[in-house]
C-alpha positions as CSV (number, residue, x, y, z in Angstrom):
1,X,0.0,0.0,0.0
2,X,3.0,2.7,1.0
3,X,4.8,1.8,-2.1
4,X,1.9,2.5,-4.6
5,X,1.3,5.5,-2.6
6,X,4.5,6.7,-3.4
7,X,4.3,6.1,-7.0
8,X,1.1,8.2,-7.6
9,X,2.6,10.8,-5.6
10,X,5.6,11.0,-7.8
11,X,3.4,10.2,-11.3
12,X,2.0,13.8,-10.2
13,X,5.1,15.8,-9.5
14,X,5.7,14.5,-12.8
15,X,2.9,15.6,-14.9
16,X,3.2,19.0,-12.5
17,X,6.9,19.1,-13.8
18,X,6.1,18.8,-17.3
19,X,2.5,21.1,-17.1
20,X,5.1,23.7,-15.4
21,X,7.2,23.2,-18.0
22,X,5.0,24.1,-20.7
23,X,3.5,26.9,-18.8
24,X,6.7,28.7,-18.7
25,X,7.8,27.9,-22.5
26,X,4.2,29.8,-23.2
27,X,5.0,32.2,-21.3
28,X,8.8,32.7,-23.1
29,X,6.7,33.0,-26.3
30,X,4.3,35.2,-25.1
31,X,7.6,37.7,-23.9
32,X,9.5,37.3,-26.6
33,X,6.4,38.2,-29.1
34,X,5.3,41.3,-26.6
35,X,9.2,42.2,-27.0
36,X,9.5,41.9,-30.8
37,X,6.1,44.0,-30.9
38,X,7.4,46.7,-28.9
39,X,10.3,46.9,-30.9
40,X,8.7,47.8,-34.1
41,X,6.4,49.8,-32.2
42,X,9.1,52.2,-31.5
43,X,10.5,52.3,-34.9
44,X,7.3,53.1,-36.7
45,X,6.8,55.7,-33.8
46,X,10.7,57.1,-34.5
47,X,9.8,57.0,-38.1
48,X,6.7,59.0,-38.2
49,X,8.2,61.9,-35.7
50,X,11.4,62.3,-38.1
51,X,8.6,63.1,-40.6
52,X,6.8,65.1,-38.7
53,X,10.0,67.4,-37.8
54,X,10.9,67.2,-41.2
55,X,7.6,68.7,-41.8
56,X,7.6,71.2,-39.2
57,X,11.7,72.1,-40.8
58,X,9.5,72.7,-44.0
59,X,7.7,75.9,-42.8
């Protein structure tokens, strides 16, 4: 009885391993993509203020 106790004890640390596991290589994703976004974010936001000055130079 103590030794199949045992086992379905450590059968679930195992599948809470490997859920954890998966959990956190979402969650890398989800960074990395919010990252990458941002990134361009700022570019497109750097690119339209040059213009803008550019216009404002203009007048």
């Amino acid at each position: 009885m103590k030794k199949l106790f045992f086992q379905e004890k450590a059968q679930i640390s195992i599948e809470l391993i490997i859920v954890l596991a998966a959990v956190v290589a979402l969650v890398l994703l989800f960074v990395s993509q919010l990252r990458q976004t941002s990134s361009e974010g700022t570019k497109a936001i750097d690119e339209k203020t040059k213009k803008i000055f550019d216009e404002i130079d203009k007048i």
